[in-house]
VODRENLO-792370 format. One record per residue (C-alpha): residue in one letter; z, y, x negated. Coordinates in steps of 0.001 Angstrom, whole numbers, padded with zeros to 6 digits, always signed. Each point is the difference from the previous one (the first is absolute). Layout:
residues N
AZYX/...
***
This chain:
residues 228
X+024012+028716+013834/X-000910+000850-003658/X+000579+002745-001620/X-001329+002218-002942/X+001891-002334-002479/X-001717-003142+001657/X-003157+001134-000051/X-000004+000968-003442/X+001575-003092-001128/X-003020-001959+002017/X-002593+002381-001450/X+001161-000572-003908/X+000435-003972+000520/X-003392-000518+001461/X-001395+002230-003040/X+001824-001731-002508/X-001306-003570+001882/X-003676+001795+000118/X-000156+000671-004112/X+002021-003141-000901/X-002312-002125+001446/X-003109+001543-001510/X+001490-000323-003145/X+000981-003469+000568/X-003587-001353+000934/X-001083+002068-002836/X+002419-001536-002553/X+000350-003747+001890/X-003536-000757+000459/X-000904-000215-003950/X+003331-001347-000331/X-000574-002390+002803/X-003417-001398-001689/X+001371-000668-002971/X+002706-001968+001187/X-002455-001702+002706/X-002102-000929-003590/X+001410-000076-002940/X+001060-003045-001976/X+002700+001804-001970/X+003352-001404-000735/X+001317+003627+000931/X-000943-000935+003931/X+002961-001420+000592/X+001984+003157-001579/X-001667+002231+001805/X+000299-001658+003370/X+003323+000159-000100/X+000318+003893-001048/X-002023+000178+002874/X+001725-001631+002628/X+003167+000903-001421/X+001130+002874+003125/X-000718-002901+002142/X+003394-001232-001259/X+002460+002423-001834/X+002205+002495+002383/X-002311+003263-000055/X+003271+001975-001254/X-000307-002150-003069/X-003976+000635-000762/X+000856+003168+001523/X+003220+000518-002790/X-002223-000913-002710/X-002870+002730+001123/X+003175+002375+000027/X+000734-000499-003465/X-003517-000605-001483/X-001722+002909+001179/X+004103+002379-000615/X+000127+002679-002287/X+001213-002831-002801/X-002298-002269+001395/X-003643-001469-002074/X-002158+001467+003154/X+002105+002851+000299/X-000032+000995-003525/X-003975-000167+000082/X-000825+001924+003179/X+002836+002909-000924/X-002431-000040-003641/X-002690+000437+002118/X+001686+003151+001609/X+000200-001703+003261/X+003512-000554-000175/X+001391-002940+001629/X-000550-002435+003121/X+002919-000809+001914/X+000658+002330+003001/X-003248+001048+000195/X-003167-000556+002402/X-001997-001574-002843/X+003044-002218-001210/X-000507-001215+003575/X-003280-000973+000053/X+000517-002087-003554/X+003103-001493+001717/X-001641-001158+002787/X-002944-001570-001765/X+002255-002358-001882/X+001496-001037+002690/X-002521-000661+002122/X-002837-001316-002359/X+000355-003614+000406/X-000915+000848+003575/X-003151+001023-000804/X-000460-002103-003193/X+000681-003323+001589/X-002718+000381+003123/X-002758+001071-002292/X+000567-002977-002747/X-000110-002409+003095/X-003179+001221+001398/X-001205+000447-003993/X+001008-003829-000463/X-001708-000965+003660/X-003449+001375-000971/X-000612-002732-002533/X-002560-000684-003064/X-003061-000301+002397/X-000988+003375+001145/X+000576+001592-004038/X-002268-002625-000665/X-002307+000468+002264/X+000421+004067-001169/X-000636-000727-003773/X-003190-002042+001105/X-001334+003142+001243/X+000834+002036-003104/X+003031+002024+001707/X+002312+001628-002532/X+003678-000482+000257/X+000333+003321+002032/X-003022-000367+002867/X+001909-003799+000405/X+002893+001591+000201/X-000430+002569+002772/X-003144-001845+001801/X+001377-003393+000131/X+003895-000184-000592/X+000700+003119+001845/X-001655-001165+002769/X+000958-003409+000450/X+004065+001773-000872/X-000020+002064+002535/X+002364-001480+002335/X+002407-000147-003063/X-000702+003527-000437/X+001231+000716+003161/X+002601-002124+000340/X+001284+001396-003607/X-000412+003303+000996/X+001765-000093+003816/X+003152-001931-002040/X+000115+002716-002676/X-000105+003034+002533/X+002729-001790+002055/X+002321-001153-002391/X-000065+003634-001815/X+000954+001233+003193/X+002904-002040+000688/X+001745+000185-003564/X+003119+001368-000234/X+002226-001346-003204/X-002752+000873-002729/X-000694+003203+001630/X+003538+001061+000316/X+000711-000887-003261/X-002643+001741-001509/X-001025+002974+002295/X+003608+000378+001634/X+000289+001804+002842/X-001718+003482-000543/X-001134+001565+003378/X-003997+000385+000081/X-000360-001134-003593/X+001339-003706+000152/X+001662-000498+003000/X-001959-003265+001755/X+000041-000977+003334/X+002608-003087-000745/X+002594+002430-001763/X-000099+002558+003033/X+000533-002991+001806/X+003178-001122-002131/X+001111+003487+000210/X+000073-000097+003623/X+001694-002661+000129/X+003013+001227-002540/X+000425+003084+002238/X+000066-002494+003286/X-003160+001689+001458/X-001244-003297+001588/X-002694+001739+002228/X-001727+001881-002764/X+000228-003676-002103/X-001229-001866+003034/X-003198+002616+000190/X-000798-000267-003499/X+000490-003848-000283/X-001538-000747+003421/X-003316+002105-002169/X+000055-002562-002880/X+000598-003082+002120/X-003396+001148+002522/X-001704+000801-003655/X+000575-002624-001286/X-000822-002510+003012/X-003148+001736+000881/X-001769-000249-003539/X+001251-003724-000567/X-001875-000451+003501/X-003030+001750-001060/X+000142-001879-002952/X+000077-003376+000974/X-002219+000658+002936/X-002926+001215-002570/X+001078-002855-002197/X-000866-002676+003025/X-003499+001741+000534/X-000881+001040-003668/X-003336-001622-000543/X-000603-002024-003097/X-002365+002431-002461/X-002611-001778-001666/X-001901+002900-002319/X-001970-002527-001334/X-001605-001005+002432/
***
């Protein structure tokens, strides 16, 4: 069964997951349209700083955090001027962790449905005098919104399975930064296989049931036409 420890490691990983991933459809959505329109030599750049946790080891973006946002470090050195001291080994040195890490997840989605959408129905809104905003959240929204969701579902879940970023950057502090996955680890080092089999069997029903959910909605999402 779980105990205190578990629980509170479950409680902080789906809070960190919660606030990550409204700050990464906050942040990837504007970041997502420009990339889904722009014409800039700089798209190329930035899709690859993007997708770039799809393929470096997370202790290496996760080493890199470490030092950036240290005492020596450029981020560090700004939010300890700002009296906030610094990041790492902290709840909010989490949450900026795991948005790196897991904003191509979101990023990606979005631009495809952005891309999808086509020329035809921000026509069709600039015929009727729409300004960039009302087209924005009456027509793209809209006809995004299985990218939305799909963006959103793959940010939540991947934030909650992270473990190299988040141990590199939170450590393992009980009720402040220690996740889900490094209770799990920890388990494991002190060769309590039942507790690690709870905890795991958890993420692996998580994570199954909201890939189901999502792929069922996905098969029945009707096509929006706002429009029309």
């Amino acid at each position: 069964m779980l105990n205190a420890s578990d629980l509170g490691a479950l409680y902080l990983t789906f809070k960190v997951a919660s606030i990550a991933t409204l700050l990464l459809l906050l942040l990837g959505t504007p970041l997502a349209w420009w990339l889904a329109r722009t014409r800039s030599h700089w798209k190329g750049v930035i899709n690859a700083v993007v997708a770039l946790p799809l393929v470096l080891p997370p202790t290496v973006l996760g080493f890199y955090l470490l030092v950036l946002m240290g005492p020596a470090g450029v981020v560090g050195k700004f939010t300890s001027s700002l009296g906030f001291g610094t990041l790492p080994f902290t709840f909010t040195g989490l949450i900026v962790a795991s948005v790196l890490y897991s904003l191509p997840f979101v990023v990606q989605p979005l631009q495809a449905a952005f891309t999808s959408i086509g020329e035809q129905p921000l026509e069709a809104a600039a015929t009727l005098r729409a300004g960039p905003l009302d087209t924005f959240f009456s027509v793209v929204v809209p006809l995004a919104k299985p990218g939305f969701l799909t963006a959103g579902i793959l940010g939540f879940t991947h934030t909650v399975g992270e473990f190299g970023v988040v141990l590199m950057v939170g450590g393992n502090i009980p009720d402040r930064t220690r996740v889900v996955s490094v209770q799990i680890y920890n388990h494991v080092e002190a060769l309590e296989y039942t507790q690690a089999h709870w905890l795991a069997g958890i993420l692996v029903l998580f994570s199954f049931s909201v890939l189901l959910v999502l792929y069922t909605v996905l098969k029945t999402q009707p096509v929006a036409h706002p429009l029309k």
